[in-house]
C-alpha positions in Angstrom: 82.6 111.3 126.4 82.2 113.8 129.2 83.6 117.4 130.0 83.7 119.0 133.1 85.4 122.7 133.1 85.4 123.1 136.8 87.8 120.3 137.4 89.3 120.2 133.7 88.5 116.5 132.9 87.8 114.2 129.9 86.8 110.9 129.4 85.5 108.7 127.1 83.3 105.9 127.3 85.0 102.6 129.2 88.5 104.9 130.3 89.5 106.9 133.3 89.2 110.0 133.4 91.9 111.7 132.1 92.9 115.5 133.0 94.0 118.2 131.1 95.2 122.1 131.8 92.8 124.8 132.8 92.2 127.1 129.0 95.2 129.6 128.5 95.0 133.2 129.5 97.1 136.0 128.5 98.0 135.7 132.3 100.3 132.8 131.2 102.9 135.3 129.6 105.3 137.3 130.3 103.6 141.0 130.2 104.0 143.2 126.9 104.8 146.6 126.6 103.5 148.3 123.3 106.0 150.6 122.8 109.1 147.7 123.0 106.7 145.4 121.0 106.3 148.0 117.8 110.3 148.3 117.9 110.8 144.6 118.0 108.3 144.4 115.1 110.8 147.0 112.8 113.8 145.1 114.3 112.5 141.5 113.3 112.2 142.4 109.9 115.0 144.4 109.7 118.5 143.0 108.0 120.8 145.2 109.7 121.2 142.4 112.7 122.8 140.1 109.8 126.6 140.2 109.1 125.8 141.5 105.2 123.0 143.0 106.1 120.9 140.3 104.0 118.8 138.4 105.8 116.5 139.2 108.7 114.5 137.2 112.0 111.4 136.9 109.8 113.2 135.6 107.0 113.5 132.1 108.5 110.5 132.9 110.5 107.9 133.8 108.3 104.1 134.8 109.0 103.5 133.5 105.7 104.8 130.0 106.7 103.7 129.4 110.3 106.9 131.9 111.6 108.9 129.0 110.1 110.1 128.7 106.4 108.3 125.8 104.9 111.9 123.9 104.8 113.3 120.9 106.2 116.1 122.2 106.5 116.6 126.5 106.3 118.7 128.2 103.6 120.6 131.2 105.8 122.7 133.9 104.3 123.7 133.6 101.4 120.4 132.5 100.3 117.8 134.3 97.7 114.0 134.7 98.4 111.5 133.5 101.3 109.8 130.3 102.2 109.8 126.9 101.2 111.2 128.7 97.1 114.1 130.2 99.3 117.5 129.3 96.6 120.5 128.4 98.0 122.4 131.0 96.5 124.8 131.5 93.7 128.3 132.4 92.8 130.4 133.7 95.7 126.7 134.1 97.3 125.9 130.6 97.7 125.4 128.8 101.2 128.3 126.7 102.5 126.2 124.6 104.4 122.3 124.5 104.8 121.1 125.4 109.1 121.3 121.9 110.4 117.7 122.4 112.1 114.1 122.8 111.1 113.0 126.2 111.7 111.4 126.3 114.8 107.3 127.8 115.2 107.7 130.8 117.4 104.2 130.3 118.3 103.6 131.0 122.4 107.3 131.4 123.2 106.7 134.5 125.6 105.0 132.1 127.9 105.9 131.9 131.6 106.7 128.6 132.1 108.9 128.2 129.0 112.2 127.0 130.4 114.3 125.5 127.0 114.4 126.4 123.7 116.0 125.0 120.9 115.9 121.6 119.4 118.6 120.3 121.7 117.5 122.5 124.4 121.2 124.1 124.1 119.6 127.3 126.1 117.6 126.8 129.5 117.3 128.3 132.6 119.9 127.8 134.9 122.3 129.4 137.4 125.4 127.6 136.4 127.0 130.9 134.8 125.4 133.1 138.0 123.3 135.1 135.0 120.4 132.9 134.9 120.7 131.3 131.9 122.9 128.2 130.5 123.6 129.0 127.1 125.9 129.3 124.4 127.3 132.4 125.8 128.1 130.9 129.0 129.7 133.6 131.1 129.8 136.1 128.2 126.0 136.5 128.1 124.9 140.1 129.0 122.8 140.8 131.7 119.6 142.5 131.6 117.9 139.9 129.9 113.9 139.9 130.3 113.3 136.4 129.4 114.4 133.3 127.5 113.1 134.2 124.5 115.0 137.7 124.7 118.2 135.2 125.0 117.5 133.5 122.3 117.1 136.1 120.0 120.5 136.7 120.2 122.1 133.3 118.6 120.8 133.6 115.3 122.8 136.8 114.9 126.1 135.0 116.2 125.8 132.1 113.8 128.4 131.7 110.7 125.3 129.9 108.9 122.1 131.9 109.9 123.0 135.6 110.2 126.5 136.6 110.4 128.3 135.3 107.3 131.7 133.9 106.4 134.2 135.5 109.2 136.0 137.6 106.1 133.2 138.4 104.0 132.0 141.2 107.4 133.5 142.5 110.3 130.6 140.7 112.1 131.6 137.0 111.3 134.9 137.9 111.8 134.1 138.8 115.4 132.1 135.7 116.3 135.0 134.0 115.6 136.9 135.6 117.7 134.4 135.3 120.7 130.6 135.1 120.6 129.9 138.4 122.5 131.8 140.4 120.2 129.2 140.4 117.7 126.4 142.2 119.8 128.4 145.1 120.3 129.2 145.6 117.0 125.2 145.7 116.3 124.1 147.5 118.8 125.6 150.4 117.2 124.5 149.7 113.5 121.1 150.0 115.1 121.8 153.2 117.4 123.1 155.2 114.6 120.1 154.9 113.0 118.2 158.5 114.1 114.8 156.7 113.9 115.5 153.9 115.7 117.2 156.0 118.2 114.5 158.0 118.8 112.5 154.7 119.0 114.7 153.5 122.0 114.6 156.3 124.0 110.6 156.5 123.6 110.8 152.6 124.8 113.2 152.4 127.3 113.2 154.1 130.7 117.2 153.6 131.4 118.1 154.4 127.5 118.0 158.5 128.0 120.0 159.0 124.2 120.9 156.8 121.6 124.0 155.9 122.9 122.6 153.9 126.1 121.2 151.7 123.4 123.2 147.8 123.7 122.2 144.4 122.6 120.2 144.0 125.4 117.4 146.4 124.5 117.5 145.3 121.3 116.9 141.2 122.8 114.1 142.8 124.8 112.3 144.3 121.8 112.5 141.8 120.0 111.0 139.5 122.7 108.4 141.5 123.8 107.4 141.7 119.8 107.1 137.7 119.6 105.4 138.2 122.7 102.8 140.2 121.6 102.8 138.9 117.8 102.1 135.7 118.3 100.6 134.7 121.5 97.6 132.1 120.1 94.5 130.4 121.8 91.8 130.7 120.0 91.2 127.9 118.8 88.3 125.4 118.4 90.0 123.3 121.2 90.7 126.2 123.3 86.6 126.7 122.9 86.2 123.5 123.7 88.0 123.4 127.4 86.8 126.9 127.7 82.9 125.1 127.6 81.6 125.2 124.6 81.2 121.5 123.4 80.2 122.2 120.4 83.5 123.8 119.1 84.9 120.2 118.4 83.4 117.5 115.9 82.8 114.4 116.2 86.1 112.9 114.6 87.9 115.8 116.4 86.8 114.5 120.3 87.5 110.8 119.2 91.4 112.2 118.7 91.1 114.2 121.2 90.4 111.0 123.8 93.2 109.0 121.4 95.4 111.8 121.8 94.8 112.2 126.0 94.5 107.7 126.0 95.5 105.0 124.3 97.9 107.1 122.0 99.4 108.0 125.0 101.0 111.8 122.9 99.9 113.5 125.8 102.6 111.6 127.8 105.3 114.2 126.6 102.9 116.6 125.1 101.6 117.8 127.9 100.5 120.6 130.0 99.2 123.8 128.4 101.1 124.0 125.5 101.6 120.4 124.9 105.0 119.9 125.6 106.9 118.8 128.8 109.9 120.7 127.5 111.4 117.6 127.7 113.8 115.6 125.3 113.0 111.9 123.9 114.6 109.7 121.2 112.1 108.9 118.4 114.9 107.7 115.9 114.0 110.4 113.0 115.6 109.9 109.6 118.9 111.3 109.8 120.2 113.9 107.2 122.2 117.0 106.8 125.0 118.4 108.1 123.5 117.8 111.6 124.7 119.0 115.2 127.2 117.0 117.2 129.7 117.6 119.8 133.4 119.0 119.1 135.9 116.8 117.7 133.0 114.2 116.9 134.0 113.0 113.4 130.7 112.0 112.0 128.0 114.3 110.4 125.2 113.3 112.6 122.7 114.8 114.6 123.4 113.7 118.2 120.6 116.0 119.7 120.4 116.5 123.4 123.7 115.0 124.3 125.6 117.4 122.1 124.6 119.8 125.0 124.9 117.7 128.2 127.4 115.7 126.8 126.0 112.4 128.3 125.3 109.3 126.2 122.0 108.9 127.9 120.6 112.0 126.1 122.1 110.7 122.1 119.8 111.5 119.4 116.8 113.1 121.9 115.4 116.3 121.0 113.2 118.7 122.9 109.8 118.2 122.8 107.5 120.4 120.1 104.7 122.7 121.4 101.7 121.8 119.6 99.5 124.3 118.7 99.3 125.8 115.6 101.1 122.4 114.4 98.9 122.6 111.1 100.8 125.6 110.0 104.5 124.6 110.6 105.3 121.5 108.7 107.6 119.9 107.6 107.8 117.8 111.1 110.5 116.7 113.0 113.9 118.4 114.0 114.9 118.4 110.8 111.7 118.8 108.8 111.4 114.6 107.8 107.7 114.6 106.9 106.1 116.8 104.8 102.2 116.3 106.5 100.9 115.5 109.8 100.2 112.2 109.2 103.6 111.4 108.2 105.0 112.4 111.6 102.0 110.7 113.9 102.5 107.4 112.3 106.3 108.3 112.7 105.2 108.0 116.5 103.4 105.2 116.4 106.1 103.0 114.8 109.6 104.9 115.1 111.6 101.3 113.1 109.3 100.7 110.7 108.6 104.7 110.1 112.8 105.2 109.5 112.9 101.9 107.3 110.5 103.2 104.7 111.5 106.9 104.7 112.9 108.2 101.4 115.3 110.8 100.9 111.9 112.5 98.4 110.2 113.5 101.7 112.6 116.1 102.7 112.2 119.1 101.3 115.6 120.5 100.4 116.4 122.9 98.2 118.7 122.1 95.5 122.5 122.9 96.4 124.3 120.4 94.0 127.5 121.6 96.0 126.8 120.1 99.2 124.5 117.2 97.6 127.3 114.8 98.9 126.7 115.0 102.1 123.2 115.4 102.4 122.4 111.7 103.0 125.4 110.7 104.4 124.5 109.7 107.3 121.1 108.1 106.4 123.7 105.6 104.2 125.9 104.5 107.5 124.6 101.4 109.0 126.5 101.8 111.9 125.4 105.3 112.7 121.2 104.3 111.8 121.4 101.4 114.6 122.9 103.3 117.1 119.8 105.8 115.9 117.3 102.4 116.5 118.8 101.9 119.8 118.0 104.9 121.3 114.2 104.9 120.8 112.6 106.0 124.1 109.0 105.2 122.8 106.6 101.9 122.6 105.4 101.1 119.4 101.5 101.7 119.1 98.8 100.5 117.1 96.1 102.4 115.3 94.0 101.8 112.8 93.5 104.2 109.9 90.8 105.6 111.1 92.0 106.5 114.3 95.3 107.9 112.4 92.6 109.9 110.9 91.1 111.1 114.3 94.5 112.1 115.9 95.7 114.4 112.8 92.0 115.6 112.6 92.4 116.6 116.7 95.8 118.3 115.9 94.4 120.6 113.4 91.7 121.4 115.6 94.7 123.5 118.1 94.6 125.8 114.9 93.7 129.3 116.0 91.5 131.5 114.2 92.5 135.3 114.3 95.6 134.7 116.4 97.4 133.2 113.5 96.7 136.4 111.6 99.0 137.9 113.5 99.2 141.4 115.6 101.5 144.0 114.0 102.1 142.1 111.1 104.9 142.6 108.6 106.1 146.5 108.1 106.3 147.9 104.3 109.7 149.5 105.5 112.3 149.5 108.2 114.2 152.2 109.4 117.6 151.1 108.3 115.9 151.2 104.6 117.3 147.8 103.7 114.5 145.2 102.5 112.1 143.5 103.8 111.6 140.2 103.0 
């Protein structure tokens, strides 16, 4: 095995060289203002984005839990608690249907080059609505957005499920039923009234000059430039390794490494710099929950990609995963189907026999007797987990267990160190006094 940082090349004994991406640099994101990244910290953590003013960003995405939840599948409002112990609820409370996605890592998302988001990739850049983005605002986003990841903040807090409630329970559910960019509005000036955090936006903002300048679009852009700052991560013993120090990685740890970059061939689609070609690919993952299709579909199913460009090419594909800090947040898979690393590399390696011998025991879903009936559904349709097999995109692999062994023991090794600790961290209070979680 051989490294060479000047030209960024690995190679192990009897393959071609193989080349991988220069080390990270914080010149790789977008630039972070302190000021907009403290307010986005009290603004993440804060309920008052949610409908009923119950649930917050980092309840989903929790420090704690790799900014994930621990969850296959995420318990939204209506829920109790934080994490993978989250309850689904009770009484009038309870959930009416679990988020139909695994929460996704937030880790790196303020990097330049990100380009989609979500698991279906339903928000990318794009002209086609003449305000850069294709999303599902369409024409109604707002402009003014710094980034992506400013955009995306703003679903969560439109979604009957996640944030916003049942459309007569607040008069923020009722709104996004009406039309999705009469929520923001609406919370922009929960948030403004608030004297701190309108002294907060005027500190942060050149064009807010009083509270009342203060729109969804500052509050998108603190919240970004928070994830930003918060948790930007390469630090880890791979990110050593690249940056020259060959003694960063062990032994087992440069044998995945060459699996992983070789005859594995996961550096196909998880490549670049953050291991991922922001692409979308078909790996036939068990099927479960209330899943994502397009309108008038009749079936609960997950159809992936194609439930956003609406062509059969793109059924059951799902965006590909950034990759490091992957040891912190499992479950794996779209929908959270394997509970451990392993499970989810084999997975790869043999998509048919991998969906075969799944059972129902590896999800991690918290118990909602209520909607129990429909929670396998579509793992029991024989038509629907064919059409699943036929859409694989991948070659079957084989590795021995060993060599299993070697690829997980790689993937831990894109683990940072103090990075995953976090910046800013999670405040005591927030200004609208409602509680953390």
């Amino acid at each position: 095995m051989g490294l060479c940082v000047g030209f960024q090349f690995i190679a192990s004994s009897g393959a071609e060289a193989t080349q991988i991406p220069a080390p990270l640099s914080s010149k790789d994101f977008h630039p972070i203002d302190d000021q907009k990244a403290r307010l986005g910290q009290k603004l993440f953590y804060d309920p008052i984005l949610s409908g009923n003013q119950n649930i917050s960003c980092g309840t989903c995405h929790s420090p704690d839990f790799g900014t994930g939840d621990g969850l296959s599948l995420g318990i939204g409002e209506g829920g109790e608690g934080v994490g993978p112990t989250r309850t689904a609820g009770q009484g009038n409370d309870q959930i009416k249907k679990r988020i139909p996605r695994n929460a996704s890592a937030l880790w790196n998302l303020g990097a330049k080059e990100i380009h989609v988001l979500f698991h279906d990739g339903r928000l990318n850049k794009s002209d086609v609505y003449e305000n850069g983005f294709d999303s599902p605002a369409e024409e109604w986003l707002p402009r003014g957005l710094d980034n992506i990841l400013a955009v995306q903040a703003l679903f969560p807090m439109t979604s009957q499920f996640e944030m916003a409630g049942n459309p007569r329970e607040n008069q923020v559910a009722g709104a996004a039923h009406d039309r999705i960019d009469n929520v923001w509005p609406i919370l922009a000036k929960r948030v403004r009234i608030i004297p701190e955090y309108g002294r907060l936006f005027v500190d942060a903002f050149e064009d807010v000059k009083a509270p009342t300048d203060v729109t969804i679009v500052h509050i998108a852009n603190a919240l970004s430039a928070f994830q930003n700052f918060e948790w930007q991560s390469f630090d880890s013993p791979y990110d050593q390794y690249v940056g020259g120090d060959k003694s960063a990685l062990n032994g087992q740890q440069k044998a995945g490494m060459n699996l992983f970059l070789g005859k594995a061939r996961c550096s196909t689609c998880h490549s670049g710099k953050f291991f991922s070609d922001q692409g979308f690919h078909a790996l036939a993952l068990p099927h479960f929950g209330p899943g994502r299709t397009r309108l008038f579909d009749p079936y609960v199913r997950d159809v992936g990609h194609m439930g956003e460009s609406d062509r059969l090419e793109d059924a059951y594909s799902f965006r590909t995963p950034q990759l490091r800090n992957v040891e912190l947040s499992g479950p794996y898979g779209h929908n959270g189907a394997y509970p451990t690393l392993e499970g989810i590399v084999r997975h790869h390696l043999n998509p048919v026999e991998s969906l075969n011998s799944w059972r129902p025991q590896l999800a991690n879903l918290r118990p909602a007797p209520w909607l129990a009936a429909i929670d396998f559904v579509a793992m029991e349709d024989q038509r629907e987990r064919q059409r699943l097999k036929s859409k694989i995109d991948i070659e079957p692999i084989n590795l021995d267990d060993s060599e299993v062994d070697a690829l997980v023991a790689f993937l831990k090794s894109l683990t940072g160190t103090e990075s995953v600790k976090g910046r800013l961290g999670k405040p005591d209070t927030v200004p609208s006094g409602l509680k953390v979680d």
